[in-house]
C-alpha positions in Angstrom: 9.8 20.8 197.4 6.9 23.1 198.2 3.4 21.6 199.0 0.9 21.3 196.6 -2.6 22.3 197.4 -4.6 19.2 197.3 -8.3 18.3 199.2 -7.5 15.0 199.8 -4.3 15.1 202.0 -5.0 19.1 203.1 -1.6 20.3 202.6 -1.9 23.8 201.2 0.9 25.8 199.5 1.3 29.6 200.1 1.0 32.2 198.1 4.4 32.9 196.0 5.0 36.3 197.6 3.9 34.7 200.7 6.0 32.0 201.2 8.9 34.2 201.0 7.5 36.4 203.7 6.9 33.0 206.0 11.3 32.0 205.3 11.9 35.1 206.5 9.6 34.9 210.2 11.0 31.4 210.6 14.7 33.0 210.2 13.9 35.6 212.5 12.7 33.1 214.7 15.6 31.1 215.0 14.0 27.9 213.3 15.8 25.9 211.0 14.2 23.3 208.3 15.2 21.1 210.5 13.1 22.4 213.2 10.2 22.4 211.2 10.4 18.6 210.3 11.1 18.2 213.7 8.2 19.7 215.2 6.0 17.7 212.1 6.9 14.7 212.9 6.3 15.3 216.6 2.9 16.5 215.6 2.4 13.2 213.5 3.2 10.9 216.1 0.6 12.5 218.6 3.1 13.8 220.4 0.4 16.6 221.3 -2.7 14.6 222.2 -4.4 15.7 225.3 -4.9 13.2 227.9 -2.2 10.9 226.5 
């Protein structure tokens, strides 16, 4: 389910064409939805906090 642009929680959606043109980077990439939530959930948990 895409994200829906919203102020109060930040997430922003892109644009139609857009989004389309991101699925195909991450596929040339190599990274996998799964990835993705993988690397968000890292992310979430401070997993990248300096100092910590």
């Amino acid at each position: 389910m895409p994200a829906e642009p919203t102020s109060g929680n930040r997430r922003i959606a892109p644009a139609p064409g857009r989004a389309d043109s991101v699925r195909a980077k991450l596929a040339e990439l190599g990274l996998s939805e799964a990835d993705i939530a993988g690397a968000v959930a890292w992310a979430r948990s401070g997993g990248g906090e300096a100092g910590g």
